[in-house]
N, C-alpha and C positions, 0 to 999 in steps of 0.2 A: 526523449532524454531530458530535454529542457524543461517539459513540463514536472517531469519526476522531481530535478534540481531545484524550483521554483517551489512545488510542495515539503519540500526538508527545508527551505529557509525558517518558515515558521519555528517548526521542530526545535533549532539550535537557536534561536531569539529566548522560546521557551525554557530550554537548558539552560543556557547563559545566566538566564536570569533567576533560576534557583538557584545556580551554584554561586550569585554574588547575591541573590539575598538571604534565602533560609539557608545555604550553609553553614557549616560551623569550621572556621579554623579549629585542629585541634594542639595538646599538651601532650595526652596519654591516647594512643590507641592500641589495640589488640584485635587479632583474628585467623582468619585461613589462610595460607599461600597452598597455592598450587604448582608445581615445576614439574618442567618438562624438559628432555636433551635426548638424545642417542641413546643415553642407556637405560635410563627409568623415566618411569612419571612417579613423581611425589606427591606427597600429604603432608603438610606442614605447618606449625604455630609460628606465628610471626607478632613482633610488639616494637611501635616507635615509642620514641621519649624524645621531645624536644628539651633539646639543652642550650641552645642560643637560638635568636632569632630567626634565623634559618637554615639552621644545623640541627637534625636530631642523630639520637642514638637508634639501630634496629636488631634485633637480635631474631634472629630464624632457627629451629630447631623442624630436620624433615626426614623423610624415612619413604624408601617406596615397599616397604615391612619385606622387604626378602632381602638384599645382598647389601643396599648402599641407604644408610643414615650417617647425617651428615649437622653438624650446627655451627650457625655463621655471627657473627659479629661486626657491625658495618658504620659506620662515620658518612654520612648522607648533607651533602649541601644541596636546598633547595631552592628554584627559581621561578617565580612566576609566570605563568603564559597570559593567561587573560585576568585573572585577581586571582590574588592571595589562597584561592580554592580549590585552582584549577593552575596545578607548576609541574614544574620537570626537575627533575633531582640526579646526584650522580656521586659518586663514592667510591671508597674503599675500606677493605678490613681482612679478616679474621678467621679463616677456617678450621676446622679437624671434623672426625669422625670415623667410620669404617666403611671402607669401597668395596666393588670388583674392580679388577686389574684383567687387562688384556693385554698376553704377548704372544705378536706374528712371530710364527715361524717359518721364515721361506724354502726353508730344506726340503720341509714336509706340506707346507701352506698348511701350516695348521694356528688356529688360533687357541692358547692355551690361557683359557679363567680363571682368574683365583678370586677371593671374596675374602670377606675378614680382614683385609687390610687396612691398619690403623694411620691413618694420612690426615697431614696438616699443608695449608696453603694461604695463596691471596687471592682474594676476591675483589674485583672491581665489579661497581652496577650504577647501570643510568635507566631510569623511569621517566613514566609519568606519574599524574593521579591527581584526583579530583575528590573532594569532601563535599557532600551533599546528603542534605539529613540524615545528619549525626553519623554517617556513612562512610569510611573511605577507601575508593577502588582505584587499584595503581595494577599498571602493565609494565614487567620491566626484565630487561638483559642481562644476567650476572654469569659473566666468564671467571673461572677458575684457574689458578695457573699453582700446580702441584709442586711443593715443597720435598714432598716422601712418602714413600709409602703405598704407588701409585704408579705403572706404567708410563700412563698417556701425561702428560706434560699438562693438557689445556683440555677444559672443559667448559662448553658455554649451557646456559640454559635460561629459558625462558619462563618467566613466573606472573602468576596471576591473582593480586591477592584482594580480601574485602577485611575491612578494621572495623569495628563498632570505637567510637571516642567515647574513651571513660574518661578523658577530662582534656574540657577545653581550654582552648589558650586563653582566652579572657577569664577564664578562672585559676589559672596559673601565673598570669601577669599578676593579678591581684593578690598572691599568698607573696611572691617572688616581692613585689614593692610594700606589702605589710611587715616581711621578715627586716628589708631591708630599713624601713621607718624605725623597727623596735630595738634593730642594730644603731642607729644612730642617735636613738636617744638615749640605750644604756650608758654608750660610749659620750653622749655626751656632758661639757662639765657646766655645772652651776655656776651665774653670769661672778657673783661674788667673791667664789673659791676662785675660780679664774684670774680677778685681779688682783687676789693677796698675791698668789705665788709668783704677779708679774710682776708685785712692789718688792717681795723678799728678792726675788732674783734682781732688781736694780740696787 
């Protein structure tokens, strides 16, 4: 066993060090999630948007193509583990879509399914995930807690997703501080005009 432990140290020296050198923090990603709970496994489109520094937007749209498609909308703060590549994140947001619905009946012990049901809720989720060329794979927890529409109260599920980065953050810092440059110089005023209107106003 120790010998096994002593051969993976390499391994994660290895990892470590691609995910702090040739990764890329990203801006824009998009791709697959995968989810899993008690009642489906899903198929899913998933897309981040970083909107502050370690805040993005994520928006998931999933379906297991028979009784329950579902689309989320999530407020995600992120934290570093080992660099900026490799964080853990955790959030809340935005549900609806169309469920099954199960109801016990102890009378009979029968459990009675419906489907089609148009249901809104909240969602909290805590991850990981790691960007590593131009790649990004996150493992993560997103529990449900039904609004209407919906028997069961709470629903957790577990997802699995991979992002291609269509746009990195150092290409994003840079449009974000060139907008801001061209804001500040439209707005700003010429040294001259500046101190007439400070002599008319004295």
């Amino acid at each position: 066993m120790k010998n096994h432990l002593i051969l993976l140290i390499p391994f994660f020296l290895i990892l470590f060090t691609l995910t702090d050198v040739q990764a890329q923090r990203y801006g824009t990603a998009a791709g697959l999630r995968l989810g899993s709970n008690d009642y489906s496994r899903t198929l899913g489109l998933t897309a981040k948007q970083r909107i502050l520094k370690h805040t993005t937007l994520e928006g998931i749209i999933q379906s297991d193509f028979s009784r329950n498609t579902t689309m989320h909308l999530l407020l995600e703060q992120h934290k570093p583990i080992i660099s900026k590549r490799f964080n853990y994140y955790y959030g809340l947001g935005y549900s609806f879509g169309w469920e099954e619905s199960q109801v016990k009946n102890p009378a009979t012990m029968e459990i009675i399914t419906t489907y089609g049901n148009a249901t809104n809720g909240i969602d909290l989720i805590a991850g990981i995930e790691m960007t590593v060329l131009n790649t990004t794979i996150s493992l993560d927890y997103k529990p449900n807690f039904n609004m209407s529409g919906r028997e069961e109260f709470f629903r957790g599920q577990v997802g699995i997703s991979a992002r291609t980065v269509l746009v990195k953050s150092k290409t994003q810092d840079k449009k974000r501080r060139q907008k801001a440059r061209a804001k500040r110089k439209k707005n700003r005023t010429p040294f001259f005009e500046g101190l007439k209107e400070k002599i008319k106003r004295n």
